[in-house]
C-alpha positions in Angstrom: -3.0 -1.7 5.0 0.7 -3.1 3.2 -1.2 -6.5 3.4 -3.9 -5.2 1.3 -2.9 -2.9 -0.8 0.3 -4.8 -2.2 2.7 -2.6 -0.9 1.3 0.4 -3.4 1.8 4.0 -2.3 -1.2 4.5 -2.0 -4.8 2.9 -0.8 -6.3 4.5 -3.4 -4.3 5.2 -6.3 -5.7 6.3 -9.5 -6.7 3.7 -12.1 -4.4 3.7 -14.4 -1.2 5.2 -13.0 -0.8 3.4 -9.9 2.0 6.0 -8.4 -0.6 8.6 -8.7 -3.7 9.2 -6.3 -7.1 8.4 -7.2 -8.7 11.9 -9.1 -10.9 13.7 -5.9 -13.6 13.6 -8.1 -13.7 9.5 -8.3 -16.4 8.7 -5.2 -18.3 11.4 -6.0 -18.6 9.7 -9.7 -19.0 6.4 -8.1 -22.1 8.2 -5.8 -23.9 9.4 -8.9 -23.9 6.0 -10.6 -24.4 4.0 -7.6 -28.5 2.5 -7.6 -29.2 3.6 -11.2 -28.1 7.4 -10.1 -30.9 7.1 -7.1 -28.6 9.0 -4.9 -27.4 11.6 -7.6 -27.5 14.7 -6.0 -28.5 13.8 -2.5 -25.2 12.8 -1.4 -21.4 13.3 -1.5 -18.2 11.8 -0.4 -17.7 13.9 2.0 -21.3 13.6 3.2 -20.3 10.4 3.7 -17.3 11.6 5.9 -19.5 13.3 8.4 -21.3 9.9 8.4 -18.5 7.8 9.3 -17.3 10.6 12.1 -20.9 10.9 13.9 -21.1 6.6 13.6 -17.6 6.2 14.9 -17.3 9.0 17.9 -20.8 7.3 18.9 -19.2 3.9 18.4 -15.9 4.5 19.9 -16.1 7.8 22.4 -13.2 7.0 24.2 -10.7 7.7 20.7 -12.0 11.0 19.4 -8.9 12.3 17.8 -8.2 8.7 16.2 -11.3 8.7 14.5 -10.8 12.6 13.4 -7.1 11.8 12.5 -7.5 8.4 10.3 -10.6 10.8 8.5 -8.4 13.6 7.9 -7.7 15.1 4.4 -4.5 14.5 3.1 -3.6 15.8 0.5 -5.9 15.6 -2.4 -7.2 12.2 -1.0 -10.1 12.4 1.6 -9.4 9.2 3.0 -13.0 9.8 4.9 -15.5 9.1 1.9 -12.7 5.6 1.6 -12.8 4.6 4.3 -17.1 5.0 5.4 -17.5 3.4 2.0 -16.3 0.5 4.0 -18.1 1.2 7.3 -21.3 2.0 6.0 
């Protein structure tokens, strides 16, 4: 992740004040606007979490807690709706 986030604190980090988190409220923004606001409504970030944790426990059964531990909350950050953002 140093590689690709340029050494910044964060892998995420809020738009304008790079030594700050993104706001918790930024994918869900990004969700509503996403297809002309299509999916406004009918899904969240962290819908999106229990996406990524059903796709990657049936994926990869044999690393439960990994998969549970890199979609942890930390924090304010919900590196979940990140990171199936990603996957999905």
């Amino acid at each position: 992740m140093k590689a690709i986030n340029k050494g910044q604190k964060y892998v995420f980090p809020h738009y304008s004040k790079p030594n700050e988190a993104m706001c918790s409220q930024t994918p869900n923004n990004a969700i509503k606007r996403i297809a002309n606001g299509r999916y406004k409504g009918l899904l969240t970030a962290h819908g999106l979490r229990s996406i990524a944790s059903t796709y990657l426990n049936d994926t990869f059964t044999e690393e439960p807690h990994v998969i549970e531990a890199c979609l942890a909350h930390v924090g304010e950050i919900v590196f979940a709706m990140l990171i199936s953002a990603f996957l999905i």
